[in-house]
PDB file of N, CA, C and O in Angstrom, chain B, residues numbered from 101:
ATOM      1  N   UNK B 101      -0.490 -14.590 -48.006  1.00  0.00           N
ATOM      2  CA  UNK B 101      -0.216 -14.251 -49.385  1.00  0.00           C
ATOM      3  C   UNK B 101      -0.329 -15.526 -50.200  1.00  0.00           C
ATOM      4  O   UNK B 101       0.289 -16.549 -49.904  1.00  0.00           O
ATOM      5  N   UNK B 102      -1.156 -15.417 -51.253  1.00  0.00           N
ATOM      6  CA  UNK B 102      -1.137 -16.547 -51.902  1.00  0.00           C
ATOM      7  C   UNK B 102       0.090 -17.244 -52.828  1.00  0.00           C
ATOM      8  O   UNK B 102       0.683 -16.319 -53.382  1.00  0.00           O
ATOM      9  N   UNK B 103       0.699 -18.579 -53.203  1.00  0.00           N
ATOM     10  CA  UNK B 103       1.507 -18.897 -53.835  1.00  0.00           C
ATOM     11  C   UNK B 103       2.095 -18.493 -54.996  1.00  0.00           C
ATOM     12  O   UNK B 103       3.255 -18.681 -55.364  1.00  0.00           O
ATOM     13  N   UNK B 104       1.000 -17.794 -55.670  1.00  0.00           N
ATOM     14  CA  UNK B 104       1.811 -17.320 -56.899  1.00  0.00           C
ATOM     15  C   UNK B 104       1.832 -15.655 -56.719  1.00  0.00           C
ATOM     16  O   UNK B 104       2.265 -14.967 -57.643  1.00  0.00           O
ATOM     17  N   UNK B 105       1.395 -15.107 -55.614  1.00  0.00           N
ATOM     18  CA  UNK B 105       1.588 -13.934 -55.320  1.00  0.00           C
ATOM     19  C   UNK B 105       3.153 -14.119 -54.821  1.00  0.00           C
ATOM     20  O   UNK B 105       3.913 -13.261 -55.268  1.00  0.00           O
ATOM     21  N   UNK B 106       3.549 -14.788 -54.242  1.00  0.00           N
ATOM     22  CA  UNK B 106       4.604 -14.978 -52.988  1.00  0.00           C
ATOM     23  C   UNK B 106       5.588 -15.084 -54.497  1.00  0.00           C
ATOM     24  O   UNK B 106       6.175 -14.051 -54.821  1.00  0.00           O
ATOM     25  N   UNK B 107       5.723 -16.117 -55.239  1.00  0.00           N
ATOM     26  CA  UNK B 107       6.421 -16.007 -56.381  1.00  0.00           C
ATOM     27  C   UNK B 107       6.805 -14.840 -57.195  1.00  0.00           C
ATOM     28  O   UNK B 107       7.949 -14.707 -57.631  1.00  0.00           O
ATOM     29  N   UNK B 108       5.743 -13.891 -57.428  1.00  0.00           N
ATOM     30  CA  UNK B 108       6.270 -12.508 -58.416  1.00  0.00           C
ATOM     31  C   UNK B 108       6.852 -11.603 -57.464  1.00  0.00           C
ATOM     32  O   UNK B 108       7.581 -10.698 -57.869  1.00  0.00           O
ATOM     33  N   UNK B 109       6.561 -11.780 -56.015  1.00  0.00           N
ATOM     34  CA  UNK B 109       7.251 -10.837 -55.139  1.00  0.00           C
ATOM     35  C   UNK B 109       8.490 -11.193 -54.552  1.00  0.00           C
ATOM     36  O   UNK B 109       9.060 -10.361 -53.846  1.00  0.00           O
ATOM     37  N   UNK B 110       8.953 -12.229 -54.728  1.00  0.00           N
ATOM     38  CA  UNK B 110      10.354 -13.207 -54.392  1.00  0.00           C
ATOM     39  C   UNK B 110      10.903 -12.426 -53.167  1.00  0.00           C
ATOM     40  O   UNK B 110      10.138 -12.022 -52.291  1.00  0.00           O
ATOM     41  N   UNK B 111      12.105 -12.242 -53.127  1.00  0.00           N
ATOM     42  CA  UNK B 111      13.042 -11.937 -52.584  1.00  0.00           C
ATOM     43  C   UNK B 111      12.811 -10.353 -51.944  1.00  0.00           C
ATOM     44  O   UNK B 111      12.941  -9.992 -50.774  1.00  0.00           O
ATOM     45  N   UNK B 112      12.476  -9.661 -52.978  1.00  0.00           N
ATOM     46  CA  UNK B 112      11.799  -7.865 -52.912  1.00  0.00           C
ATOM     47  C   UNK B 112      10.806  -7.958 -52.138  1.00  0.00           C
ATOM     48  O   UNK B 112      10.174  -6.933 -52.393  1.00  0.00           O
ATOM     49  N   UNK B 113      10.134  -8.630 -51.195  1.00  0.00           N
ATOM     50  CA  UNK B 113       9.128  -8.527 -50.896  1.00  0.00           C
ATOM     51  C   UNK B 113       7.709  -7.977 -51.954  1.00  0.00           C
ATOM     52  O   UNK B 113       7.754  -7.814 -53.174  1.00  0.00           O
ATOM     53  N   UNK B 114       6.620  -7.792 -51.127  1.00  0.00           N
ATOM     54  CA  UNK B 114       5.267  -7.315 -52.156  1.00  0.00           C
ATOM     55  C   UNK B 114       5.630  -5.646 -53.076  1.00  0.00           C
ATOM     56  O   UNK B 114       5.236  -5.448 -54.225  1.00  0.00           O
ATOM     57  N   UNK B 115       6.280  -4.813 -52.414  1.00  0.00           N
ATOM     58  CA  UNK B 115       5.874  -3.610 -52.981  1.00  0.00           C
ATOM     59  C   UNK B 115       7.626  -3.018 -53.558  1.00  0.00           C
ATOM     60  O   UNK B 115       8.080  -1.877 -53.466  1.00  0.00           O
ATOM     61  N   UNK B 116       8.181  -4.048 -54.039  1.00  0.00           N
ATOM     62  CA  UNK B 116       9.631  -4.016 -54.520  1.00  0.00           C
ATOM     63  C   UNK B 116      10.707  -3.446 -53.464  1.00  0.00           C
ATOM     64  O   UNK B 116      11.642  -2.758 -53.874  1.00  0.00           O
ATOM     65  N   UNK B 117      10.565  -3.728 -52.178  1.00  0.00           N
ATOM     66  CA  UNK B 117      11.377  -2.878 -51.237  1.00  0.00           C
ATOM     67  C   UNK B 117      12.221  -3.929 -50.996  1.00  0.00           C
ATOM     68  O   UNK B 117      11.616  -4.991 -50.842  1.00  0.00           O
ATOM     69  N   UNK B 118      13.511  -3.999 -50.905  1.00  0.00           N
ATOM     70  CA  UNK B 118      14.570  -5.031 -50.711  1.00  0.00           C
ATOM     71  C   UNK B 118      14.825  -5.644 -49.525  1.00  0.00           C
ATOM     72  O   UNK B 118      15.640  -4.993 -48.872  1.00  0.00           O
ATOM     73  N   UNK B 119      14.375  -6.847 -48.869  1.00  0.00           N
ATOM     74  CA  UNK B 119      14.613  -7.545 -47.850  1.00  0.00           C
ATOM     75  C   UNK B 119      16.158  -7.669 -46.946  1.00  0.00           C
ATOM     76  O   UNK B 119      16.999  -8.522 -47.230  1.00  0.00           O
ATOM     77  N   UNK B 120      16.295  -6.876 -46.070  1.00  0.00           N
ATOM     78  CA  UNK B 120      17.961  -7.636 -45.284  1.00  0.00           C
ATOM     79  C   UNK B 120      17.531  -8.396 -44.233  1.00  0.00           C
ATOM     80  O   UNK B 120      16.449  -8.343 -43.648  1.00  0.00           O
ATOM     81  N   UNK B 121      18.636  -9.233 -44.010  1.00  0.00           N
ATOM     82  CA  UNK B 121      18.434 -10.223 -43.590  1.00  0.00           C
ATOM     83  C   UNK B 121      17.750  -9.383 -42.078  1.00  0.00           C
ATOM     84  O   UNK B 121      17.180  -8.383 -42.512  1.00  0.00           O
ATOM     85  N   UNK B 122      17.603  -9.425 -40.491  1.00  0.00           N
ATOM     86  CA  UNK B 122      17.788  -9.120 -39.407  1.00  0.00           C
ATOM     87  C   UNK B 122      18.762  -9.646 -39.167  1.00  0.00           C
ATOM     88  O   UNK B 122      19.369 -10.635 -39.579  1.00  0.00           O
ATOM     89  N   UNK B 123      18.982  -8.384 -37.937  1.00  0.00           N
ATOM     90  CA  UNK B 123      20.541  -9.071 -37.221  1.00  0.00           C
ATOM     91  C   UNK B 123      20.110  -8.471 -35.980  1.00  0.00           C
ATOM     92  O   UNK B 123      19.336  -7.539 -35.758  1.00  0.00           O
ATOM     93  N   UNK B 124      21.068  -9.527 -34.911  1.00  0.00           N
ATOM     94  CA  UNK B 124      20.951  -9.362 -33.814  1.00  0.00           C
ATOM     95  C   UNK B 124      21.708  -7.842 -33.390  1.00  0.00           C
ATOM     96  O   UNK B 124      22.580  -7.370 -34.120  1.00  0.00           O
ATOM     97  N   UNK B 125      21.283  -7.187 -32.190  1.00  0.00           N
ATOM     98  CA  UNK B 125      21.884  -5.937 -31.846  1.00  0.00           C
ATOM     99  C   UNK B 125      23.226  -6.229 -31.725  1.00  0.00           C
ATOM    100  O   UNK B 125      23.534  -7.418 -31.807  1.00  0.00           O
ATOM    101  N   UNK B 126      24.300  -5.215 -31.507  1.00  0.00           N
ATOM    102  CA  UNK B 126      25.587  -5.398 -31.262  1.00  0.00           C
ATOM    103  C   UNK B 126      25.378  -6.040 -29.974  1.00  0.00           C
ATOM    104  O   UNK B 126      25.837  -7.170 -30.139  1.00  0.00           O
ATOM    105  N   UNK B 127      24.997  -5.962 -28.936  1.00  0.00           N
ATOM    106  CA  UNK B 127      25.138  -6.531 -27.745  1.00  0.00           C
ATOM    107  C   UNK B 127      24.611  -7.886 -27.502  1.00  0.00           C
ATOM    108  O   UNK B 127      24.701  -8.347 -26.364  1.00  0.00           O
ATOM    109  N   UNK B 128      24.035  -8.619 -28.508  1.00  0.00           N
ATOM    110  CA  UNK B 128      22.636  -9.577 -28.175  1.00  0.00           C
ATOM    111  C   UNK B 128      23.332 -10.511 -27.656  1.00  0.00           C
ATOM    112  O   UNK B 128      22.533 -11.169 -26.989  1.00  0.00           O
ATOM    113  N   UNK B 129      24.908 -11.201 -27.520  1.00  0.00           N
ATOM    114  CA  UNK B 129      25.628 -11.988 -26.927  1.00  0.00           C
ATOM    115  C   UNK B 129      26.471 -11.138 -25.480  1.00  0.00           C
ATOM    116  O   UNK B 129      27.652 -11.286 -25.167  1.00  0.00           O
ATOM    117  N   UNK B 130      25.605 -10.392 -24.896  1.00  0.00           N
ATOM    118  CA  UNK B 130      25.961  -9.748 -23.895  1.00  0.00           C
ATOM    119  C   UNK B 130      27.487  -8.996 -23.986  1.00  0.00           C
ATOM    120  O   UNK B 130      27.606  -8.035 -23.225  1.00  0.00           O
ATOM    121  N   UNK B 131      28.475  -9.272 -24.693  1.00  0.00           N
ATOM    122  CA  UNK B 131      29.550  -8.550 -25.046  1.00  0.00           C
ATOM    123  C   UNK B 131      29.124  -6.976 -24.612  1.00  0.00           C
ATOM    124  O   UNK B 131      30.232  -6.444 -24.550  1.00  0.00           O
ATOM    125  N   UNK B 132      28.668  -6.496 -24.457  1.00  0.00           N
ATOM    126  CA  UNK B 132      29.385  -4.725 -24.380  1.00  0.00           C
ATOM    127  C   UNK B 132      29.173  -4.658 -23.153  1.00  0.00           C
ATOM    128  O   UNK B 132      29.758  -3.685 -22.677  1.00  0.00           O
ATOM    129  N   UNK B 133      28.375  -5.475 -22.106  1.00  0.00           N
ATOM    130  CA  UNK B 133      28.554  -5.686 -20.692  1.00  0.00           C
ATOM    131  C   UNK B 133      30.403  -5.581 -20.137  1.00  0.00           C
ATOM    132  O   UNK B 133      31.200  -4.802 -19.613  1.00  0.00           O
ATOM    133  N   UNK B 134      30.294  -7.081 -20.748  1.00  0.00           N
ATOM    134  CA  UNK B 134      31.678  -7.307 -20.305  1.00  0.00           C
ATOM    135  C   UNK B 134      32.679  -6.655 -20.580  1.00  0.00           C
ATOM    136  O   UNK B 134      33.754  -6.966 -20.066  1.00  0.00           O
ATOM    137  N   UNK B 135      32.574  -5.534 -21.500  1.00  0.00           N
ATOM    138  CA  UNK B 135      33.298  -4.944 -22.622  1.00  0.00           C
ATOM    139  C   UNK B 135      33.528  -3.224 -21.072  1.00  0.00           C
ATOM    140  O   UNK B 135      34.463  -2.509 -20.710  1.00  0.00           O
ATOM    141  N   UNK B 136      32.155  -3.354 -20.734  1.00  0.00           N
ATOM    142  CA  UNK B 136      32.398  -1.981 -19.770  1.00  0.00           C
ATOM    143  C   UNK B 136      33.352  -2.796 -18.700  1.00  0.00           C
ATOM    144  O   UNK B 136      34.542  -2.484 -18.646  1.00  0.00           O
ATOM    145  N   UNK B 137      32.862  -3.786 -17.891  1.00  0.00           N
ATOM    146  CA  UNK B 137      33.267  -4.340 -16.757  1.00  0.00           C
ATOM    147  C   UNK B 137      34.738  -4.471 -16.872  1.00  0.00           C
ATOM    148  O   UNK B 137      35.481  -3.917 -16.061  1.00  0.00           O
ATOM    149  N   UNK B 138      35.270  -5.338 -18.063  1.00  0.00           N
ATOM    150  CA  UNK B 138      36.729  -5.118 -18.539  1.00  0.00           C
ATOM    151  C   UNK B 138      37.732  -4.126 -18.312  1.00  0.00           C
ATOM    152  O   UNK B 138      38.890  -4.107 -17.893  1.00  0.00           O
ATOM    153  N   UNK B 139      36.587  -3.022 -18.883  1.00  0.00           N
ATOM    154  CA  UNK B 139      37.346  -1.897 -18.998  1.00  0.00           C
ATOM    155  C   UNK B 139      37.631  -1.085 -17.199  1.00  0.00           C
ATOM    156  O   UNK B 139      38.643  -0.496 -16.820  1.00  0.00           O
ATOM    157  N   UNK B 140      36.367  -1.348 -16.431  1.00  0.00           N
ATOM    158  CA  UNK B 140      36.328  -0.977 -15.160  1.00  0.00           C
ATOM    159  C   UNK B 140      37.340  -1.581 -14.180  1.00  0.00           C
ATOM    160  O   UNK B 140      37.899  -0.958 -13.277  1.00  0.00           O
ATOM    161  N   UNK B 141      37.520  -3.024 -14.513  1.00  0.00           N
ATOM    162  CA  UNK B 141      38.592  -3.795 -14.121  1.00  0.00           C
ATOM    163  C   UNK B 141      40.458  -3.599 -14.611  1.00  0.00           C
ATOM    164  O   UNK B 141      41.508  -3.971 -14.088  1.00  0.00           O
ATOM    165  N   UNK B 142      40.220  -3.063 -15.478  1.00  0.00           N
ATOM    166  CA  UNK B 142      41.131  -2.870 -16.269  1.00  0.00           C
ATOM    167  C   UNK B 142      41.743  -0.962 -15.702  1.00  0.00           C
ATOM    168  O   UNK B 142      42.883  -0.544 -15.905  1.00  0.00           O
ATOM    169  N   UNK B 143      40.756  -0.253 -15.097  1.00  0.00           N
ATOM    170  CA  UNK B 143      40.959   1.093 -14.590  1.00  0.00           C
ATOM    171  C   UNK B 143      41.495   0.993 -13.395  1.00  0.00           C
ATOM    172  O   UNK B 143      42.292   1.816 -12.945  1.00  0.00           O
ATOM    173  N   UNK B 144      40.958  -0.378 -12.587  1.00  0.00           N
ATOM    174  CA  UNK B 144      40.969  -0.466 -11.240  1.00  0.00           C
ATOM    175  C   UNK B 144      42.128  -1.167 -10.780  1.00  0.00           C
ATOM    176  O   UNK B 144      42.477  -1.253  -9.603  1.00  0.00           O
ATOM    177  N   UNK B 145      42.899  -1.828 -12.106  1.00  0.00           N
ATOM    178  CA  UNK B 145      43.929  -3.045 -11.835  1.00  0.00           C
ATOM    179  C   UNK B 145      43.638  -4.538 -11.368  1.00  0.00           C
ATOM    180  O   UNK B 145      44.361  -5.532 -11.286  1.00  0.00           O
ATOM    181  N   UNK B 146      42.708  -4.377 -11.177  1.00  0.00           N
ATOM    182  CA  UNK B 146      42.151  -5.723 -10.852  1.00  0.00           C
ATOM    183  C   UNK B 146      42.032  -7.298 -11.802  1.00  0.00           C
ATOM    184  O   UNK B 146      41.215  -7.973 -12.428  1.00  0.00           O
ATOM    185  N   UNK B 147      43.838  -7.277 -11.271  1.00  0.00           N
ATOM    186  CA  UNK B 147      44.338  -8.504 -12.499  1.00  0.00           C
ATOM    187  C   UNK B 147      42.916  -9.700 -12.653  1.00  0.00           C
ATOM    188  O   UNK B 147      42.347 -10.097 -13.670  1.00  0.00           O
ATOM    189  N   UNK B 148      42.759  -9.913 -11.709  1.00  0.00           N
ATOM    190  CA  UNK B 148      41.847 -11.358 -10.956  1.00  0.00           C
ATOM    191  C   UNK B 148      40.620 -11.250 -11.895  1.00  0.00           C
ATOM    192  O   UNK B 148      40.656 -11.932 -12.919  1.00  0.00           O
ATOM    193  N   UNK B 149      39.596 -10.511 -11.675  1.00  0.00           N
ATOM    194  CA  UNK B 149      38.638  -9.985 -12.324  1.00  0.00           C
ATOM    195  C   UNK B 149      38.847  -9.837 -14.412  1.00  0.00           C
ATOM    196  O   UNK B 149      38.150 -10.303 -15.313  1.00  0.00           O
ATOM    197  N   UNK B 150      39.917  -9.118 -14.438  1.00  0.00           N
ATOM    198  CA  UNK B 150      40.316  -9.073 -16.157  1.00  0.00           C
ATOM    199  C   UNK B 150      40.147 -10.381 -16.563  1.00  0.00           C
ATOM    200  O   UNK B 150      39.335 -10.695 -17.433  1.00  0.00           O
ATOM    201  N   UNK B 151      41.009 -11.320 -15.871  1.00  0.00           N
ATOM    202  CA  UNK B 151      41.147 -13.041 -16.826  1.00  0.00           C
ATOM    203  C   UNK B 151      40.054 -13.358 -16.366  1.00  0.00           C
ATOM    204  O   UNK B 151      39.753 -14.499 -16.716  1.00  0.00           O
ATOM    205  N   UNK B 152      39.243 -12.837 -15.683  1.00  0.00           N
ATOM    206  CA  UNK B 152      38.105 -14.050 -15.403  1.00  0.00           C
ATOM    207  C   UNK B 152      37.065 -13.270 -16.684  1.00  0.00           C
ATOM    208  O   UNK B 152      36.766 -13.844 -17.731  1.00  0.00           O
ATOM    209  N   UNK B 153      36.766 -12.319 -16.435  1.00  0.00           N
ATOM    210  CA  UNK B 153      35.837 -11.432 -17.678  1.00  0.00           C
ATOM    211  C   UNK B 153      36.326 -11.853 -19.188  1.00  0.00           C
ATOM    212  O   UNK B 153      35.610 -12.381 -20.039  1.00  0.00           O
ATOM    213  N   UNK B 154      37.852 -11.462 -19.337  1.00  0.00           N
ATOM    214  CA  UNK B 154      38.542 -12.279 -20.877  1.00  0.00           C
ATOM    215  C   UNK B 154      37.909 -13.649 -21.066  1.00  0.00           C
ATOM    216  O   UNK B 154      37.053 -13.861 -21.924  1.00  0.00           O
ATOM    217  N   UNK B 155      38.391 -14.610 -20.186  1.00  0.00           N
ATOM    218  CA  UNK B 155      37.796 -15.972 -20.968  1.00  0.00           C
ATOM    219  C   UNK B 155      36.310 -16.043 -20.739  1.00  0.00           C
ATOM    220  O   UNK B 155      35.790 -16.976 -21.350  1.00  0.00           O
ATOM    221  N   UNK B 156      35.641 -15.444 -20.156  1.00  0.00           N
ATOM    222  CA  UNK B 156      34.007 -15.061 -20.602  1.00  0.00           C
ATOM    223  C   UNK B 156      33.551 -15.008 -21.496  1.00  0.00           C
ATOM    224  O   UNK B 156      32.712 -15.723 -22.042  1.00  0.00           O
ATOM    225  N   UNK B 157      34.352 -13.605 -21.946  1.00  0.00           N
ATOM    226  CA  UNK B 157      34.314 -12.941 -23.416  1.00  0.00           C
ATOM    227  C   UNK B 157      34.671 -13.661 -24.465  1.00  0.00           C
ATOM    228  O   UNK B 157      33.851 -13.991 -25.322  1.00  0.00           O
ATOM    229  N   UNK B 158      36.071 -14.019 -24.519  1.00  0.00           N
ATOM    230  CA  UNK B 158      36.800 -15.279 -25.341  1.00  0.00           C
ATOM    231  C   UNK B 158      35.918 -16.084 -25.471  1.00  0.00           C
ATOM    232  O   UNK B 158      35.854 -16.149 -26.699  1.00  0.00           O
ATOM    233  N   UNK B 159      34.965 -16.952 -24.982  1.00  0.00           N
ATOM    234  CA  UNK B 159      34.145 -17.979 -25.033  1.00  0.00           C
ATOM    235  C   UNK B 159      32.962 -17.267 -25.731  1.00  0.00           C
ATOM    236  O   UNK B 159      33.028 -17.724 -26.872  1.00  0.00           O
ATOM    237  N   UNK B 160      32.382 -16.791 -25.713  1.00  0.00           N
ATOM    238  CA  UNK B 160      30.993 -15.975 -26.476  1.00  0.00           C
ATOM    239  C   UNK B 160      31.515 -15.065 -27.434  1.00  0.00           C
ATOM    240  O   UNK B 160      30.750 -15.053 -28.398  1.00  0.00           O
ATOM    241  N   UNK B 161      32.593 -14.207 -27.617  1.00  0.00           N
ATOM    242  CA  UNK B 161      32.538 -12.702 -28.274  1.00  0.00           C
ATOM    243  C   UNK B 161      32.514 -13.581 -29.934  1.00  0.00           C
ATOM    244  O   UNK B 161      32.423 -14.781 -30.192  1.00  0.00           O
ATOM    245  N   UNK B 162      32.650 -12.281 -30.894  1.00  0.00           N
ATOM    246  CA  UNK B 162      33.485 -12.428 -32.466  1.00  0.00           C
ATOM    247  C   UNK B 162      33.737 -11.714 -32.256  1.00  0.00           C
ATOM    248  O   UNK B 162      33.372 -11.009 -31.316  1.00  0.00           O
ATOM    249  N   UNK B 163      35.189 -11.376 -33.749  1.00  0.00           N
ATOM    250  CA  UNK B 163      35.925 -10.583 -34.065  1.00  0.00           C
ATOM    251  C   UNK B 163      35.477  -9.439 -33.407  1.00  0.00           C
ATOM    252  O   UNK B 163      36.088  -8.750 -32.590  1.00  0.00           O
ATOM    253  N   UNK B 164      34.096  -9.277 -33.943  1.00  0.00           N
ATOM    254  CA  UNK B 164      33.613  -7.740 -33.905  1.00  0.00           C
ATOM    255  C   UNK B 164      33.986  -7.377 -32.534  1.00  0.00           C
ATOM    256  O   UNK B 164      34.766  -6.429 -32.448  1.00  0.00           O
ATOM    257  N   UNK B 165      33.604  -7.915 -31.466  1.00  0.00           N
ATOM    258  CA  UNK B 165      33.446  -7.778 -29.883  1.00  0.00           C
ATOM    259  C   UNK B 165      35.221  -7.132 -29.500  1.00  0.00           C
ATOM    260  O   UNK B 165      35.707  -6.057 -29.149  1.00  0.00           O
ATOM    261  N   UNK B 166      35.604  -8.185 -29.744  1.00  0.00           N
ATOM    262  CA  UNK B 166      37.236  -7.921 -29.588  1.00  0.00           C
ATOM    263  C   UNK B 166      37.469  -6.752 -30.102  1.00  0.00           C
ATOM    264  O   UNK B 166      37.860  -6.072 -29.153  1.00  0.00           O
ATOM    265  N   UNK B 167      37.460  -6.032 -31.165  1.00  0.00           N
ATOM    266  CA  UNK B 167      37.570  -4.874 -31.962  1.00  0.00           C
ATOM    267  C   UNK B 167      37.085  -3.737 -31.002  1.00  0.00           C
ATOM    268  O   UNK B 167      37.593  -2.627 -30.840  1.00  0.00           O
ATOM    269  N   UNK B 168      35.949  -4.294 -30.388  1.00  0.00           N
ATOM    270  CA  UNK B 168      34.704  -3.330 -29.726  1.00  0.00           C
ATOM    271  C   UNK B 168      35.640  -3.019 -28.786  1.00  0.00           C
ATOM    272  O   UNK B 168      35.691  -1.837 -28.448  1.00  0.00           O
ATOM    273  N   UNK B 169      36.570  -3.975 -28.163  1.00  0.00           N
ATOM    274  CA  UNK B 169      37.157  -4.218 -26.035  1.00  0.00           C
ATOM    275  C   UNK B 169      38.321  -3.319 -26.833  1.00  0.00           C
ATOM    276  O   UNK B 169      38.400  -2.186 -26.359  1.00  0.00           O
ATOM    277  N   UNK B 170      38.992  -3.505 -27.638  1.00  0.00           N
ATOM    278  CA  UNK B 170      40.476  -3.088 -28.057  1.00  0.00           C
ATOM    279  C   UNK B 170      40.310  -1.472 -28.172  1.00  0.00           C
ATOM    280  O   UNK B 170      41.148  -0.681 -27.738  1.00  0.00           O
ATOM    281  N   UNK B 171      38.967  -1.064 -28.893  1.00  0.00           N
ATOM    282  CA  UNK B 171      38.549   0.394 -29.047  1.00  0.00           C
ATOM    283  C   UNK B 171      38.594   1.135 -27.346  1.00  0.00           C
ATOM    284  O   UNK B 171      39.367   1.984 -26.903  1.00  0.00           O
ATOM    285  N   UNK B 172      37.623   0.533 -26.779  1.00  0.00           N
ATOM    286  CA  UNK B 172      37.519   0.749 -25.889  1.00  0.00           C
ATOM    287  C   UNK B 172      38.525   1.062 -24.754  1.00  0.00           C
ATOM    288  O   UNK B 172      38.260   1.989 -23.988  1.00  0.00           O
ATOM    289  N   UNK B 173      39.563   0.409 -24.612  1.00  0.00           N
ATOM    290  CA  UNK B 173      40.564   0.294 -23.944  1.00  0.00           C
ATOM    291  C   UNK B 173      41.601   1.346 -23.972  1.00  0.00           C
ATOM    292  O   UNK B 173      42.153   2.022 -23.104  1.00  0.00           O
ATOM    293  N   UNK B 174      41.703   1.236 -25.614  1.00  0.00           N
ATOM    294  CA  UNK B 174      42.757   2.409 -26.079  1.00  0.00           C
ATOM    295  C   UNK B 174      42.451   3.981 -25.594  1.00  0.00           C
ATOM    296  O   UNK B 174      43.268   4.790 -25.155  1.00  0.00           O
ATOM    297  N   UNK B 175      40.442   4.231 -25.898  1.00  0.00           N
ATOM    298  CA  UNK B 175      39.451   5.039 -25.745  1.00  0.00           C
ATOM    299  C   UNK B 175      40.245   6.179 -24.214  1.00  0.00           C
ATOM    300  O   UNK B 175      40.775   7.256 -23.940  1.00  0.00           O
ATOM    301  N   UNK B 176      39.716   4.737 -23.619  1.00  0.00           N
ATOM    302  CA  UNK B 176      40.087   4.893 -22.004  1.00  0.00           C
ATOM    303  C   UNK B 176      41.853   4.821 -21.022  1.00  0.00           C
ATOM    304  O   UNK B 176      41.984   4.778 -19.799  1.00  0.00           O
ATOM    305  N   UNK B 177      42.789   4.830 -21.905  1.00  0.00           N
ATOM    306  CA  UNK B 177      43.689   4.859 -21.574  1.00  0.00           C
ATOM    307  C   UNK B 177      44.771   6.171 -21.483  1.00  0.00           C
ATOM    308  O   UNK B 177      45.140   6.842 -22.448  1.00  0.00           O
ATOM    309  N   UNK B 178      45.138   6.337 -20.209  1.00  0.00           N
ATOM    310  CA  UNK B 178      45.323   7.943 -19.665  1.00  0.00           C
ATOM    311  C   UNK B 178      46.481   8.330 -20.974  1.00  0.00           C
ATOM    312  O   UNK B 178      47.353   7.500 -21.230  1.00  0.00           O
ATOM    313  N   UNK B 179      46.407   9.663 -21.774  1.00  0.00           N
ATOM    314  CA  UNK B 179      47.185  10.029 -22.064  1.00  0.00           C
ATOM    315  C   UNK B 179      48.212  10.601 -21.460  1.00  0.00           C
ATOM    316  O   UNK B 179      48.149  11.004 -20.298  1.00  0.00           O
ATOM    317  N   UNK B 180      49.678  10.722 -22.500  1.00  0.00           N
ATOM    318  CA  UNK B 180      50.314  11.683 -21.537  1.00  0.00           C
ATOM    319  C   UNK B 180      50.446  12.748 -22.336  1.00  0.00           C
ATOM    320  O   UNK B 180      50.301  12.486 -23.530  1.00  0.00           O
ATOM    321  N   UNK B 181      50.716  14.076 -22.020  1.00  0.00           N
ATOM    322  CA  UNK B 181      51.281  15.279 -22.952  1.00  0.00           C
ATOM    323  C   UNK B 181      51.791  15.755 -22.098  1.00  0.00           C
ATOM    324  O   UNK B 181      52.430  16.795 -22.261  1.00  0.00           O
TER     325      UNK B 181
END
């Protein structure tokens, strides 16, 4: 695209359609792996396995991830009635 084409089309790209940024998938820092395994560890009792998967997670996740394990957990946790 030439320079002063690239100028009247700024930000909107060429045909006025609004640019977002990309983003990586929810998983692209492997989080929803660990997020099942957690949870599998977490079914099975398997204290040993949980802290080792947590500070995994802790070390790579964001907010979001944590939100993701906390959903999850609650998701999967036996009711009683």
């Amino acid at each position: 695209m030439p320079a002063d084409e690239a100028g009247a089309a700024g930000l909107s790209g060429r045909h006025g359609q609004a640019r977002a940024p990309s983003r990586p998938p929810a998983d692209f820092d492997g989080s929803d792996v660990l997020i099942d395994e957690i949870v599998s560890a977490v079914r099975s009792g398997d204290d040993m396995t949980i802290c080792r998967l947590l500070a995994v997670l802790a070390a790579r996740a964001d907010i979001a991830a944590l939100f993701r394990l906390r959903q999850r957990l609650d998701d999967d946790a036996p009711r009683s009635g």
